[in-house]
ROSE-4610 file (N, C-alpha, C; in Angstrom, 1 decimal, always signed):
// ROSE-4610
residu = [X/X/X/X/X/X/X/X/X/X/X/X/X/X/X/X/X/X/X/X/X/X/X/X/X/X/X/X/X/X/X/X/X/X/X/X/X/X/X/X/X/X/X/X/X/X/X/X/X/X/X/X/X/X/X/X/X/X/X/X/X/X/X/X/X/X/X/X/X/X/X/X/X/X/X/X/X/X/X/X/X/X/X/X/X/X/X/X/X/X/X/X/X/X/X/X/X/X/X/X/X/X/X/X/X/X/X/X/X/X/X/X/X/X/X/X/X/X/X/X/X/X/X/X/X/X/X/X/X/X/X/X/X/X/X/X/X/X/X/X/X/X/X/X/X/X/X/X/X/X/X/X/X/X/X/X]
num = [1/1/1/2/2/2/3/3/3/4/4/4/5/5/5/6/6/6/7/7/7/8/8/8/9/9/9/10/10/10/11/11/11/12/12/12/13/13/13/14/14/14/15/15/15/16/16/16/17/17/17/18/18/18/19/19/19/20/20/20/21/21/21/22/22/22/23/23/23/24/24/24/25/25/25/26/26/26/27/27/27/28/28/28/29/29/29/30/30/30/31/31/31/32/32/32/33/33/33/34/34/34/35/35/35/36/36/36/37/37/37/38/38/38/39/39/39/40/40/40/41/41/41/42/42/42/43/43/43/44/44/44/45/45/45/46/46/46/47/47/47/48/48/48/49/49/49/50/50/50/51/51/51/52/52/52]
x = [+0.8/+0.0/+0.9/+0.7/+1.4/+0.8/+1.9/+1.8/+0.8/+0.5/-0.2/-1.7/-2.4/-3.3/-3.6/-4.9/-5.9/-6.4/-6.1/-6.9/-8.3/-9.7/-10.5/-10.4/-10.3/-10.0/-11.8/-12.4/-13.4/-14.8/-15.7/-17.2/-18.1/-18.8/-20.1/-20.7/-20.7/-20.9/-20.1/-18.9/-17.3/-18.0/-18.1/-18.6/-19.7/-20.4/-22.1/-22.0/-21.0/-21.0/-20.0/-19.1/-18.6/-19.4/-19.7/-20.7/-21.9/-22.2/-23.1/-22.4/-20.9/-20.6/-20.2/-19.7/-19.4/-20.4/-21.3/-22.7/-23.2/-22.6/-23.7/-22.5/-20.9/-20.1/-19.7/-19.3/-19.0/-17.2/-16.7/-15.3/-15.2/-13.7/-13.9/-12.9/-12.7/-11.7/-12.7/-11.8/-12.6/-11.5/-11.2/-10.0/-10.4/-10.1/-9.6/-8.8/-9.3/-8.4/-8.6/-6.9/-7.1/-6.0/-6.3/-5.9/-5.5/-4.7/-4.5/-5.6/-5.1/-5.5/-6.8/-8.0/-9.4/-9.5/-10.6/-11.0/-11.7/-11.0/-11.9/-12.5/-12.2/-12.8/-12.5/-13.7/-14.0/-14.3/-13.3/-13.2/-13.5/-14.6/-15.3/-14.9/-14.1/-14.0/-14.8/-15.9/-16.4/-15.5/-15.5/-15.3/-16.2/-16.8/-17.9/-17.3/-17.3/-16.7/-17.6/-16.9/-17.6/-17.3/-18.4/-18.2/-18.6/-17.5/-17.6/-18.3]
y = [-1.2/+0.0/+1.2/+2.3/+3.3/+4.1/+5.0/+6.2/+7.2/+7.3/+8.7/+7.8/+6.7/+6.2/+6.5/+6.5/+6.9/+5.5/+5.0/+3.7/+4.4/+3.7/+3.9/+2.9/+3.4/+1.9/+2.2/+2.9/+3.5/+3.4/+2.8/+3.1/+3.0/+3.8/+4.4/+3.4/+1.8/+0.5/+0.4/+0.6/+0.5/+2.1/+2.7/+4.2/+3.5/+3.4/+3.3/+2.3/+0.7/-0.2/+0.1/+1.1/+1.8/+2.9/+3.3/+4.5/+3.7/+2.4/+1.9/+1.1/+0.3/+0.0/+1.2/+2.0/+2.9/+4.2/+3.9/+4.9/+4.1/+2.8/+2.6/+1.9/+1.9/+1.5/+2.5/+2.1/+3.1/+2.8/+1.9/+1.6/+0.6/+0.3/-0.4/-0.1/-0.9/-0.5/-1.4/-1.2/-1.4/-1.4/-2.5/-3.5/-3.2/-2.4/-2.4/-3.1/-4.6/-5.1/-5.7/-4.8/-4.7/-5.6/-6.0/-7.3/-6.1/-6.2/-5.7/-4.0/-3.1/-1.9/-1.9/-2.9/-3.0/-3.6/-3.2/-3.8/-4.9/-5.5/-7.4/-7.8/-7.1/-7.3/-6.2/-6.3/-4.9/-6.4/-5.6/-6.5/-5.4/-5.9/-4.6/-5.9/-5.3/-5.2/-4.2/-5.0/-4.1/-4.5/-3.4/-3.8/-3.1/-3.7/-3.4/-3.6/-2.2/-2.1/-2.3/-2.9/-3.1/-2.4/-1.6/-0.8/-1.3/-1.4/-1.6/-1.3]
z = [+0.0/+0.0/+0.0/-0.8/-1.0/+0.0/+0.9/+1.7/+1.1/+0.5/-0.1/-0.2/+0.5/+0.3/+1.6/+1.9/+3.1/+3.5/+4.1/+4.7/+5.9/+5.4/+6.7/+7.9/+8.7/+9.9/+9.9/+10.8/+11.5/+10.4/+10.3/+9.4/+10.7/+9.6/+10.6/+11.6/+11.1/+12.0/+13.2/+12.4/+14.0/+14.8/+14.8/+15.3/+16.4/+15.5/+16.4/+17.2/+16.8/+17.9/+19.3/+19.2/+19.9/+21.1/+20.3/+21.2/+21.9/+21.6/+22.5/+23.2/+23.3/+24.4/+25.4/+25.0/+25.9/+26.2/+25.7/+26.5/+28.2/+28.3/+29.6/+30.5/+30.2/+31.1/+31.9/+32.9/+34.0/+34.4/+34.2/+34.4/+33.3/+32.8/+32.1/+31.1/+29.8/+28.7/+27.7/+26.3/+25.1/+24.3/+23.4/+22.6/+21.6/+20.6/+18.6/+18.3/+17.9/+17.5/+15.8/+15.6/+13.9/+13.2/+11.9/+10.5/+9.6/+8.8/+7.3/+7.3/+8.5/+8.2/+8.5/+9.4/+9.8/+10.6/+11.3/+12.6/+12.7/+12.8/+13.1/+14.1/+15.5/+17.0/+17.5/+18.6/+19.7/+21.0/+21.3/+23.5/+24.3/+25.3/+25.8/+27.4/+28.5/+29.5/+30.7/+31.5/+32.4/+34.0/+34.2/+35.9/+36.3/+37.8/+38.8/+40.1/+40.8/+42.0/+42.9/+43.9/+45.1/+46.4/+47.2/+47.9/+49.0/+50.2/+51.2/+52.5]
């Protein structure tokens, strides 16, 4: 692939499934994991604390 080419990682699908794991986590992380310049998986890690 030539430098002067624009790869999209991001479509409006990868967006929106994004914004809905992370509209209702409260702690937590979230995995892009990308193949040949695209995203093949999203790892959505929650943690839930416990308050003493």
């Amino acid at each position: 692939m030539k430098e002067t080419e624009d790869k999209q990682v991001l479509d409006r699908s990868h967006v929106d499934t994004l914004q809905k794991l992370l509209s209702d986590m409260k702690y937590g992380s979230v995995t892009l994991i990308i193949q040949d310049g695209k995203i093949v998986q999203i790892d959505k890690t929650e943690k839930h604390r416990i308050k003493n």
